[in-house]
Gaussian input, Z-matrix of N, CA and C with variables (Angstrom, degrees):
# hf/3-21g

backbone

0 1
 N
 C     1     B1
 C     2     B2     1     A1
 N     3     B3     2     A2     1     D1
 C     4     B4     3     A3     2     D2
 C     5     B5     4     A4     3     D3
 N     6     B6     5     A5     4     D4
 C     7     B7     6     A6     5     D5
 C     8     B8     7     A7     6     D6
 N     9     B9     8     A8     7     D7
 C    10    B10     9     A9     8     D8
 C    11    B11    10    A10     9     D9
 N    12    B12    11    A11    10    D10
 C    13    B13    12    A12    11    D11
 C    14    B14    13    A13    12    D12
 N    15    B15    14    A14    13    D13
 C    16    B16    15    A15    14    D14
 C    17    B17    16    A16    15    D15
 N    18    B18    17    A17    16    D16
 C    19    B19    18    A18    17    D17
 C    20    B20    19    A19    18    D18
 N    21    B21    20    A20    19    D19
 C    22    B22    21    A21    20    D20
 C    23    B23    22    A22    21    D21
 N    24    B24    23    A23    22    D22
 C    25    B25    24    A24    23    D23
 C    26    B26    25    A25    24    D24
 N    27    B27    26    A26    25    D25
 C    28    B28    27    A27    26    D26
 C    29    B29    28    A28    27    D27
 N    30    B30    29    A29    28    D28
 C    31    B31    30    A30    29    D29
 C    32    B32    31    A31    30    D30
 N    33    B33    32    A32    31    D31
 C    34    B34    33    A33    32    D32
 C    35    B35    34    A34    33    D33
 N    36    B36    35    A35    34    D34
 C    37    B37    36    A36    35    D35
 C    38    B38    37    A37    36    D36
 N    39    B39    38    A38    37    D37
 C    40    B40    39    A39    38    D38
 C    41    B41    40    A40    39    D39
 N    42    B42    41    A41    40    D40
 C    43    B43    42    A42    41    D41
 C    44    B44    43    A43    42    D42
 N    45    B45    44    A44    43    D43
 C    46    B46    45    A45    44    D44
 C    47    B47    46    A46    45    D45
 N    48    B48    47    A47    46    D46
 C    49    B49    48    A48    47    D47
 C    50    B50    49    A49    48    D48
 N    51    B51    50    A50    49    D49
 C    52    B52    51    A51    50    D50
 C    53    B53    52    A52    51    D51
 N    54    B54    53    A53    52    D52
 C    55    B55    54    A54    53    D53
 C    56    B56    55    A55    54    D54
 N    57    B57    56    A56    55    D55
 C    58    B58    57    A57    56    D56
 C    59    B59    58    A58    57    D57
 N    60    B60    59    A59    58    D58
 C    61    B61    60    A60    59    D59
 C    62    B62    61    A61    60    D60
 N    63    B63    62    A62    61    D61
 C    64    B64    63    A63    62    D62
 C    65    B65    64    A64    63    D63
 N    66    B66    65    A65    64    D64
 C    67    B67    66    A66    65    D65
 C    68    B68    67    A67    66    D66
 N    69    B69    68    A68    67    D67
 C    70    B70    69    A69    68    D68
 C    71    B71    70    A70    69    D69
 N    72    B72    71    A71    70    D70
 C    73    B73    72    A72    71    D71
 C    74    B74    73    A73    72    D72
 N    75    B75    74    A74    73    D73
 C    76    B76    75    A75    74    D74
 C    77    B77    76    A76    75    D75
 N    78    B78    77    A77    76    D76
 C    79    B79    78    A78    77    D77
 C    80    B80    79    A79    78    D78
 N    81    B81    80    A80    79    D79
 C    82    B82    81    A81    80    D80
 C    83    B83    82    A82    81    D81
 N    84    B84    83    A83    82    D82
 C    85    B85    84    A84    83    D83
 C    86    B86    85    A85    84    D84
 N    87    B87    86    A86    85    D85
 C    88    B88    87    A87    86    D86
 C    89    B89    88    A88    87    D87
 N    90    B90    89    A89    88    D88
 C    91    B91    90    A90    89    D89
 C    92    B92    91    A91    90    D90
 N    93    B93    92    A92    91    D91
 C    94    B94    93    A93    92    D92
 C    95    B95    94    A94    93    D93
 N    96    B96    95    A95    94    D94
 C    97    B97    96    A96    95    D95
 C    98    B98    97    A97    96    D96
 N    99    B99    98    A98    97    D97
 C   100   B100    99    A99    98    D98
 C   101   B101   100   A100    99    D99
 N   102   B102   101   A101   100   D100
 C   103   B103   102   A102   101   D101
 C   104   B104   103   A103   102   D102
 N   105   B105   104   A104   103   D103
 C   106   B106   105   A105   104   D104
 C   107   B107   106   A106   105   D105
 N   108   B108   107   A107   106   D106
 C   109   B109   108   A108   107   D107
 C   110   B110   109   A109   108   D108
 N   111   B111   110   A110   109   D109
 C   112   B112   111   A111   110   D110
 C   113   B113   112   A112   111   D111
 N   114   B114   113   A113   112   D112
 C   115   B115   114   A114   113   D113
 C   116   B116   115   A115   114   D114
 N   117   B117   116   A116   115   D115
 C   118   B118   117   A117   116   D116
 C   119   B119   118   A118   117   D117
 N   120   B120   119   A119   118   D118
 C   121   B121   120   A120   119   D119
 C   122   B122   121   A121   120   D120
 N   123   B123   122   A122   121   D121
 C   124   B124   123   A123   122   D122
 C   125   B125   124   A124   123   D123
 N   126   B126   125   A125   124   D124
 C   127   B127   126   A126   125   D125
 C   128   B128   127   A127   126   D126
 N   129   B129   128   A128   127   D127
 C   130   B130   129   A129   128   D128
 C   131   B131   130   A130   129   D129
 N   132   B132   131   A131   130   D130
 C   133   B133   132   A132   131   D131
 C   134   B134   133   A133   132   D132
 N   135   B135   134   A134   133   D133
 C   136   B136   135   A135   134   D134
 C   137   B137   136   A136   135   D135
 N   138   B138   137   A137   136   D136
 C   139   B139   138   A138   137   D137
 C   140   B140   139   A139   138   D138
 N   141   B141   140   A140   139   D139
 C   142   B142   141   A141   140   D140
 C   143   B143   142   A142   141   D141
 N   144   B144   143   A143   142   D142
 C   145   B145   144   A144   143   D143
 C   146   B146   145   A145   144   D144
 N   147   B147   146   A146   145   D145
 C   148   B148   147   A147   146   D146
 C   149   B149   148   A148   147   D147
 N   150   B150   149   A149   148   D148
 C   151   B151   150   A150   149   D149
 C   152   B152   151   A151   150   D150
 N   153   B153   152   A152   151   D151
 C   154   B154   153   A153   152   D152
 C   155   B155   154   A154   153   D153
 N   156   B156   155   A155   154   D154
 C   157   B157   156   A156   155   D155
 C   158   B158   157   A157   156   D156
 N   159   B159   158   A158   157   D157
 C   160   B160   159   A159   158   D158
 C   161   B161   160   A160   159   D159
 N   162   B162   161   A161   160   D160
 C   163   B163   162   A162   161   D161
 C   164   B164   163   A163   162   D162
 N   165   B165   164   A164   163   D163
 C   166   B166   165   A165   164   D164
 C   167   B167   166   A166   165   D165
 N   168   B168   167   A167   166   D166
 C   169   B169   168   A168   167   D167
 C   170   B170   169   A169   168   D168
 N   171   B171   170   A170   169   D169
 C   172   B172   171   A171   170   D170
 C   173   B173   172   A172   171   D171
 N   174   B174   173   A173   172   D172
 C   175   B175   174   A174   173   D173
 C   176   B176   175   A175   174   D174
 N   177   B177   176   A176   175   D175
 C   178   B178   177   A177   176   D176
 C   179   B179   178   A178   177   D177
 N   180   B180   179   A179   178   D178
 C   181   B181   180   A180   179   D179
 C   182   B182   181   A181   180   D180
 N   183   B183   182   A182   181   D181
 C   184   B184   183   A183   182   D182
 C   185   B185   184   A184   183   D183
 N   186   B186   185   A185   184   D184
 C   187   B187   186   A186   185   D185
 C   188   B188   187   A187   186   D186
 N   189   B189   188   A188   187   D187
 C   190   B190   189   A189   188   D188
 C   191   B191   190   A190   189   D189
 N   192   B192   191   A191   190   D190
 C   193   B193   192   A192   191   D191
 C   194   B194   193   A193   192   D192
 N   195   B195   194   A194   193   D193
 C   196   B196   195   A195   194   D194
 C   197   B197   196   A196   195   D195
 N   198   B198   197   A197   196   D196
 C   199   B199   198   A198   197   D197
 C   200   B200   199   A199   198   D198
 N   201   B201   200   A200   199   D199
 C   202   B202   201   A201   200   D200
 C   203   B203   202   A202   201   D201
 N   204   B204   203   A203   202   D202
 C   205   B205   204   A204   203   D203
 C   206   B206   205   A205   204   D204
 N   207   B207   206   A206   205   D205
 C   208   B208   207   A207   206   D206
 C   209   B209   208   A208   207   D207
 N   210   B210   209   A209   208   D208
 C   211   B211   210   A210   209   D209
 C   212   B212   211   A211   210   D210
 N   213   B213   212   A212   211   D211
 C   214   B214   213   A213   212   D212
 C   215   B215   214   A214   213   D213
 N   216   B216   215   A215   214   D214
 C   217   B217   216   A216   215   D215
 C   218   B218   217   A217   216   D216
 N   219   B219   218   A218   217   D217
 C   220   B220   219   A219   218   D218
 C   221   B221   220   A220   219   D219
 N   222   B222   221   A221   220   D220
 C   223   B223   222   A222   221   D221
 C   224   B224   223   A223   222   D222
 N   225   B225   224   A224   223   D223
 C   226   B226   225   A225   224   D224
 C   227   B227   226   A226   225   D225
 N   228   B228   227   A227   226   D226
 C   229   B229   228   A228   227   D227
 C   230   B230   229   A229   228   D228
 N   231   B231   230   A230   229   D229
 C   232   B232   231   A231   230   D230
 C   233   B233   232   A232   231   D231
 N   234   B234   233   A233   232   D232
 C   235   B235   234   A234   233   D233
 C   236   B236   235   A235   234   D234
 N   237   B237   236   A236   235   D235
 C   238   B238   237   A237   236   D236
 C   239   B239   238   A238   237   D237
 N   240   B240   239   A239   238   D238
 C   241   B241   240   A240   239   D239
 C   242   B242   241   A241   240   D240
 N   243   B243   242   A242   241   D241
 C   244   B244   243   A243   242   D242
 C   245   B245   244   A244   243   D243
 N   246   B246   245   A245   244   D244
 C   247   B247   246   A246   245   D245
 C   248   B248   247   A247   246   D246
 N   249   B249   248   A248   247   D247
 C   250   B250   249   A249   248   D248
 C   251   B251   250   A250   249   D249
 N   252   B252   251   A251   250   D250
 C   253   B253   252   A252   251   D251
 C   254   B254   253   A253   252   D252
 N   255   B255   254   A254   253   D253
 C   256   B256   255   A255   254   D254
 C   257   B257   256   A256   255   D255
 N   258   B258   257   A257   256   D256
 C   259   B259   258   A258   257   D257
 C   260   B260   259   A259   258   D258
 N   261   B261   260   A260   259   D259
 C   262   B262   261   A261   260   D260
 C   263   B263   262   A262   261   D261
 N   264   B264   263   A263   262   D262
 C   265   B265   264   A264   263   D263
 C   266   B266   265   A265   264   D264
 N   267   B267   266   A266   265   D265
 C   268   B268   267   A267   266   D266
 C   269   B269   268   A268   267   D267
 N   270   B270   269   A269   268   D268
 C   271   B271   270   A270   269   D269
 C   272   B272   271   A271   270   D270
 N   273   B273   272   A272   271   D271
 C   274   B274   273   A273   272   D272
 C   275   B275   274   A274   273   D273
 N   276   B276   275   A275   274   D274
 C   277   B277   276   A276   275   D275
 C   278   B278   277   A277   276   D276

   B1=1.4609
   B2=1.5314
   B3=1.4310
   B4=1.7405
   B5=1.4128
   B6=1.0788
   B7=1.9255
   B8=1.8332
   B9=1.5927
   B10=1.4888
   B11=1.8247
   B12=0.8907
   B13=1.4907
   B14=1.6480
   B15=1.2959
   B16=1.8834
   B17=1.8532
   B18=1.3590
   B19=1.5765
   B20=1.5748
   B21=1.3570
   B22=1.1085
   B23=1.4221
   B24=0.9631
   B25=1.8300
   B26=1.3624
   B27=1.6917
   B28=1.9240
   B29=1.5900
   B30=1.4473
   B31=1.5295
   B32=0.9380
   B33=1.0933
   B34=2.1865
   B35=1.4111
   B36=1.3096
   B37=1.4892
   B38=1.6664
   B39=1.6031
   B40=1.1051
   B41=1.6153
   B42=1.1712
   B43=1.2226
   B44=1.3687
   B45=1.6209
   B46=1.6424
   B47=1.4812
   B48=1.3087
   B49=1.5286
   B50=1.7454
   B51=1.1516
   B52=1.6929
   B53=1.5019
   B54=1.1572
   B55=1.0715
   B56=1.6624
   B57=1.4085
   B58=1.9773
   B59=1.9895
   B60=1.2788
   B61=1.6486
   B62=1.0038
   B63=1.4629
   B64=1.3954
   B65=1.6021
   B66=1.4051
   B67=1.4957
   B68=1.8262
   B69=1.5945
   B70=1.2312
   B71=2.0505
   B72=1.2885
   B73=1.5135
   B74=1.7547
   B75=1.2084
   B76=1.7467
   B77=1.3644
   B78=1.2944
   B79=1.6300
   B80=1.5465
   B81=1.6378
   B82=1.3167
   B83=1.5052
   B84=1.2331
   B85=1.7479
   B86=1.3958
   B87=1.4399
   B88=1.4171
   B89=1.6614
   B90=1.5550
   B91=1.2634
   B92=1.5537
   B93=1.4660
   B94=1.7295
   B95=1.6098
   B96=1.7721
   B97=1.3435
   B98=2.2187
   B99=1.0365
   B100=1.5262
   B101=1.2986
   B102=1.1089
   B103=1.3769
   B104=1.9095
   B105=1.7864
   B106=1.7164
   B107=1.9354
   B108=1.9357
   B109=1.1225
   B110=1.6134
   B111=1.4006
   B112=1.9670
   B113=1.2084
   B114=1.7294
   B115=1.4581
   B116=1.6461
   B117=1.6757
   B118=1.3457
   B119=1.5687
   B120=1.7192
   B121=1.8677
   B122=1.8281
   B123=1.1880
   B124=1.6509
   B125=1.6935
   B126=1.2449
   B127=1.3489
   B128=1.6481
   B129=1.2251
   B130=1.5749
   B131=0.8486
   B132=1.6425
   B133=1.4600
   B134=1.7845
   B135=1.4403
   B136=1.6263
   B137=1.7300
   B138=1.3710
   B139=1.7508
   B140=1.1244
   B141=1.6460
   B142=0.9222
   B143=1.5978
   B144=1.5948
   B145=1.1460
   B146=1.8356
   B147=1.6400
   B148=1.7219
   B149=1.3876
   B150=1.0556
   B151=1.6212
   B152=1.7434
   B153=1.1010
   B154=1.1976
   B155=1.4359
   B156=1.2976
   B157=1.3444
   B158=1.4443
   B159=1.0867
   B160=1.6958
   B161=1.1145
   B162=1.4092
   B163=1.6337
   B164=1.5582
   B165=1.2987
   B166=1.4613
   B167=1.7799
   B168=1.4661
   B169=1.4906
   B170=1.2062
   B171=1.4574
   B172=1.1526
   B173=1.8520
   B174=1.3695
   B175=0.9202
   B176=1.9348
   B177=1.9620
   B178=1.3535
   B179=1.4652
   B180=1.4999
   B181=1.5681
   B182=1.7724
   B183=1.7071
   B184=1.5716
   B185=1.4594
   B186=1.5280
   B187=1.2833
   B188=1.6931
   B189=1.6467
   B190=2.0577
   B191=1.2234
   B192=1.0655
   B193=1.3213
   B194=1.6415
   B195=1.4320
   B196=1.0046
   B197=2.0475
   B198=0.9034
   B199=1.3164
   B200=2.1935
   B201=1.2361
   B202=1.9368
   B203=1.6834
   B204=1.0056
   B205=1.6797
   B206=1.5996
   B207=1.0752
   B208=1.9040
   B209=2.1957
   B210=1.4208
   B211=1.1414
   B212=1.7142
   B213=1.4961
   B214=1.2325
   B215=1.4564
   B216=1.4158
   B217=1.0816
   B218=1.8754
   B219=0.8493
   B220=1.1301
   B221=1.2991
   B222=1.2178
   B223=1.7125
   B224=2.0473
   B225=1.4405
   B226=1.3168
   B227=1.2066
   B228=0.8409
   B229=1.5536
   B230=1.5010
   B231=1.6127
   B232=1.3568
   B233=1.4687
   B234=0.9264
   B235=1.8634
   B236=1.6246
   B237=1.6865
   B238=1.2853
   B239=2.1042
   B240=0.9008
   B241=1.6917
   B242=1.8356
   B243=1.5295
   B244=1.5043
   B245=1.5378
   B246=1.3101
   B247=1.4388
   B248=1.6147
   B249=1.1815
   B250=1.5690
   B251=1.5076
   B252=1.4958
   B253=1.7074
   B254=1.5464
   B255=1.4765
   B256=1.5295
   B257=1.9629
   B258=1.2447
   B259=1.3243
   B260=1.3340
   B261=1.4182
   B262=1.6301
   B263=1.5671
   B264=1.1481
   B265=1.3720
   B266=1.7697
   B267=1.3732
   B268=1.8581
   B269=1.7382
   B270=1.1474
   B271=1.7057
   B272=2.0068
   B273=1.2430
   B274=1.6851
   B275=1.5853
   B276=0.8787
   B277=1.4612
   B278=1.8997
   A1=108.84
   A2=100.05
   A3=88.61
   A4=107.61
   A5=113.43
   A6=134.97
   A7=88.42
   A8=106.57
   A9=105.63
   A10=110.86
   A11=97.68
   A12=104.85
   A13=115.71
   A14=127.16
   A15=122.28
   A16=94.47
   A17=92.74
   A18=91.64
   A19=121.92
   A20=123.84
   A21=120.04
   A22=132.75
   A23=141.26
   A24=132.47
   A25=96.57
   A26=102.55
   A27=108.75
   A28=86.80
   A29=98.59
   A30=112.16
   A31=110.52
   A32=137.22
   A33=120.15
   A34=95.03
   A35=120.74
   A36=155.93
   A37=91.07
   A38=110.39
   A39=114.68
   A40=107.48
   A41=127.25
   A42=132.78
   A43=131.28
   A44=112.24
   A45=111.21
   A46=85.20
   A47=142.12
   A48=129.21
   A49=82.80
   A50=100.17
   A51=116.51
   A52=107.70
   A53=130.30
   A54=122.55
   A55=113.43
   A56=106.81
   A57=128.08
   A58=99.06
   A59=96.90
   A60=93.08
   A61=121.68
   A62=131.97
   A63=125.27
   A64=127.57
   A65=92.82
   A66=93.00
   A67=114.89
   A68=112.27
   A69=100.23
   A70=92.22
   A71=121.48
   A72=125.48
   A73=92.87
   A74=116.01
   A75=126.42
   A76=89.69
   A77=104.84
   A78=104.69
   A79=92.01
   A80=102.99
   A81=122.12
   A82=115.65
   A83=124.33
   A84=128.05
   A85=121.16
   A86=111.98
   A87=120.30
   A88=124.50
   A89=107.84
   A90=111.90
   A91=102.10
   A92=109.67
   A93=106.37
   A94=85.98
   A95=93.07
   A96=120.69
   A97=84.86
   A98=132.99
   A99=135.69
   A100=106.77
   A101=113.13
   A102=137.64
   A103=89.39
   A104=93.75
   A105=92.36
   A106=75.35
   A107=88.40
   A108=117.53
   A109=121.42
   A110=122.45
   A111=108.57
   A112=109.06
   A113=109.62
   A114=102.35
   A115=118.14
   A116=105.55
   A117=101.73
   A118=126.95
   A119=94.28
   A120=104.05
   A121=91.44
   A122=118.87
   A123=110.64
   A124=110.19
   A125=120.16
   A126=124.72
   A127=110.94
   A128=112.27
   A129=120.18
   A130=110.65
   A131=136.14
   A132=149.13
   A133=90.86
   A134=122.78
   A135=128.28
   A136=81.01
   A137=118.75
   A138=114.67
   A139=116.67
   A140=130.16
   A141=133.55
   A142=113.85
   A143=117.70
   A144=140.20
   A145=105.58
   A146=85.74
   A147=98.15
   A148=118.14
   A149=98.40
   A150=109.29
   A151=102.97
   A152=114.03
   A153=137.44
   A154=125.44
   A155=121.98
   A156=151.28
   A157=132.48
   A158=123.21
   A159=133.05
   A160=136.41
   A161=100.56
   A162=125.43
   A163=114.96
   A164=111.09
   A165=129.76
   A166=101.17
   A167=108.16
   A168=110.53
   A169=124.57
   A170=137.80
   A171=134.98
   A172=102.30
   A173=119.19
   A174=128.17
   A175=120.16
   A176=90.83
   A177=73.18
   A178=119.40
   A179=114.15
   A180=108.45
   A181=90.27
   A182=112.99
   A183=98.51
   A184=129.32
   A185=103.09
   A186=109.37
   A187=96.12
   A188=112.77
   A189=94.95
   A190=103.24
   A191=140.79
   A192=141.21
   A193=99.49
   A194=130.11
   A195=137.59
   A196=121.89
   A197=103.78
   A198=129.81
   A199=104.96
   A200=71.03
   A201=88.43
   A202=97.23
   A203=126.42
   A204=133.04
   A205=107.41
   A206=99.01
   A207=126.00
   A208=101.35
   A209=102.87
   A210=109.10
   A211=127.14
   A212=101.53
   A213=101.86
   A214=133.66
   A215=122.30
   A216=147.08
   A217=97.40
   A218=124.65
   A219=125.41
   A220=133.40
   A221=109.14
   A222=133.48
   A223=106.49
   A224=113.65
   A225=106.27
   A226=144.86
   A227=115.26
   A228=124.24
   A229=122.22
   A230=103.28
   A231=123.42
   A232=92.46
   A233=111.59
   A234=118.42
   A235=111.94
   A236=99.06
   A237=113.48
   A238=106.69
   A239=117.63
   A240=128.71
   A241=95.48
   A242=107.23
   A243=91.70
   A244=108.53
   A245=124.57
   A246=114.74
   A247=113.67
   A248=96.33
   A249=104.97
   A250=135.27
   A251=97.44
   A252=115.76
   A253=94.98
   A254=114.51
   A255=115.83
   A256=88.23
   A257=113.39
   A258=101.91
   A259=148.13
   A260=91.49
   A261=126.07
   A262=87.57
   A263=108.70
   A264=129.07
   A265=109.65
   A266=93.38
   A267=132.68
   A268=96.17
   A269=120.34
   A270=135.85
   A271=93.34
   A272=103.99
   A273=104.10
   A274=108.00
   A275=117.68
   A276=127.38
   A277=97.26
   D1=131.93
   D2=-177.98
   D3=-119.32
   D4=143.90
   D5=-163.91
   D6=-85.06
   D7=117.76
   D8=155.55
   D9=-106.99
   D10=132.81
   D11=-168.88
   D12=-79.09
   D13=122.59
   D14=-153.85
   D15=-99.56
   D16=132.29
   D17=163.10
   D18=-51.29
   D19=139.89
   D20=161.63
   D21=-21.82
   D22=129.36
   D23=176.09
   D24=-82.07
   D25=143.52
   D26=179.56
   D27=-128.42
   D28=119.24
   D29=162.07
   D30=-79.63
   D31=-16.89
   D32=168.50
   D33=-172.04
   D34=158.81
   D35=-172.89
   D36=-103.28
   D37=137.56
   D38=-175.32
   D39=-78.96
   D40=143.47
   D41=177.64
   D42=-44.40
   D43=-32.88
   D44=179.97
   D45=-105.83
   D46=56.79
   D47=177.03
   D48=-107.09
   D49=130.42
   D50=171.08
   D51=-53.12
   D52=162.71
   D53=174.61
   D54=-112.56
   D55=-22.58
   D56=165.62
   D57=-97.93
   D58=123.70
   D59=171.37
   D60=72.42
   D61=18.87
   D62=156.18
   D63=-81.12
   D64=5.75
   D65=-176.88
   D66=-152.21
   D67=107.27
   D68=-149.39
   D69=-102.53
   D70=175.88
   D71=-159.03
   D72=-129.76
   D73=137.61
   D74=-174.21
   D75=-127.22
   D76=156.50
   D77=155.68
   D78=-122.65
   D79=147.86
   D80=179.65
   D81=-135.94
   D82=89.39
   D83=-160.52
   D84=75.95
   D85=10.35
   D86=-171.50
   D87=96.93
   D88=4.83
   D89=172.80
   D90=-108.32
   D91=153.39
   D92=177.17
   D93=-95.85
   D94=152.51
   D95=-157.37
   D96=-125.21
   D97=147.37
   D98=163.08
   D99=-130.06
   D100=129.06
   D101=-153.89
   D102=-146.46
   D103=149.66
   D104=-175.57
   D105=-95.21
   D106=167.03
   D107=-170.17
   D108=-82.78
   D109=136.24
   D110=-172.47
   D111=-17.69
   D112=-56.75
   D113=-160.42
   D114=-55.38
   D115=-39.00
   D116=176.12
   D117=-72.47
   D118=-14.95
   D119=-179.41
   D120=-73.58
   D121=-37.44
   D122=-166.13
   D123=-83.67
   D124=-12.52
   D125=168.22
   D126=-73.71
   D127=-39.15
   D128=173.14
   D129=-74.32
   D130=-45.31
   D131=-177.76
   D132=-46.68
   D133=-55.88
   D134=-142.10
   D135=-83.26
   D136=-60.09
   D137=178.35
   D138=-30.44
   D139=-49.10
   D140=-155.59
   D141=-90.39
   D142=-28.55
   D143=159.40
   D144=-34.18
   D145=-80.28
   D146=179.27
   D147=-52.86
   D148=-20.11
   D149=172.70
   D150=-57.72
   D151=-84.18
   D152=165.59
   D153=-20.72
   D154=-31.10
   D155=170.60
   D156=-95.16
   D157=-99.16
   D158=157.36
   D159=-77.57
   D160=3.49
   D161=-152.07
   D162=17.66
   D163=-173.03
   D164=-133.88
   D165=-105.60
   D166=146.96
   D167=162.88
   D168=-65.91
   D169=173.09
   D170=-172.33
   D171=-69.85
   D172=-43.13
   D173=-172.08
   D174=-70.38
   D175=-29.33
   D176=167.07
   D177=-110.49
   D178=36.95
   D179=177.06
   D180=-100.85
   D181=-33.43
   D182=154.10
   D183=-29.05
   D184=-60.36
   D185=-158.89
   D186=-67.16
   D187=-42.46
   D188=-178.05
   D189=-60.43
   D190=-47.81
   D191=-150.70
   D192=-70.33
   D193=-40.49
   D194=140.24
   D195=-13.19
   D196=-92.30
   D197=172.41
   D198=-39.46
   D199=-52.30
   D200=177.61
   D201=-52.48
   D202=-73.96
   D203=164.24
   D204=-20.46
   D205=-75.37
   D206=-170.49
   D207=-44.71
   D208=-30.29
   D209=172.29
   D210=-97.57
   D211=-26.62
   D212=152.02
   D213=-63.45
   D214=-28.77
   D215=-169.64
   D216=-86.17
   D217=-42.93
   D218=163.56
   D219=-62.82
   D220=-37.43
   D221=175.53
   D222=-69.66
   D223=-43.59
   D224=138.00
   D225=-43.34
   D226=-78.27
   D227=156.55
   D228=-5.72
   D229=-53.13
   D230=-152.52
   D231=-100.97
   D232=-37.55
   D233=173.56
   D234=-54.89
   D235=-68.61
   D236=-177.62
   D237=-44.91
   D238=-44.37
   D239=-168.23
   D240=-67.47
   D241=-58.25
   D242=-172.77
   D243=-75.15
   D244=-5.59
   D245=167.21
   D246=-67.35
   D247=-48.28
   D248=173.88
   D249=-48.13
   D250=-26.88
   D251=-173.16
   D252=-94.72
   D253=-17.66
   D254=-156.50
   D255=-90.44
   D256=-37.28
   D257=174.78
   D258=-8.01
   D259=-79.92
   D260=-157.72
   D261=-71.44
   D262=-46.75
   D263=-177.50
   D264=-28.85
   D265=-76.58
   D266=175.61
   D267=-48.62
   D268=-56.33
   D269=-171.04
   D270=-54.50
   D271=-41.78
   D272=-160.74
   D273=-92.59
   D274=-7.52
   D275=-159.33
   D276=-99.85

């Protein structure tokens, strides 16, 4: 029996997440890698700041916690792809 592994479930997209360009594509050894975009690294950067400081409204510890998801979900993604490239690889060797 073979285990397929399920993307994370995302109960909501953070509210100021762009809907063009929030999510930019690298290649790294020939696999694409998704990574969120400056703008979204500098929106987290500023959360995390205020975090750090005065801390955060109810709405915007939503919104990290948000983003926190949005990066897990990505970190799958990005896992699942270099497993995939790592395969064929493993199969030939």
């Amino acid at each position: 029996m073979t285990f397929t592994p399920m993307p994370p479930q995302l109960e909501n997209l953070p509210a100021s997440l762009p809907l063009d360009g929030a999510v930019r594509i690298e290649l790294e050894a020939g696999v694409p890698i998704f990574r969120a975009s400056l703008r979204v690294q500098e929106r987290i950067e500023a959360l995390l700041g205020k975090q750090r400081g005065a801390g955060l409204t109810d709405i915007e510890n939503q919104e990290l916690d948000s983003y926190e998801e949005m990066d897990d979900y990505l970190s799958f993604v990005n896992r699942t792809l270099r497993n995939l490239n790592d395969r064929p690889q493993e199969q030939s060797a």
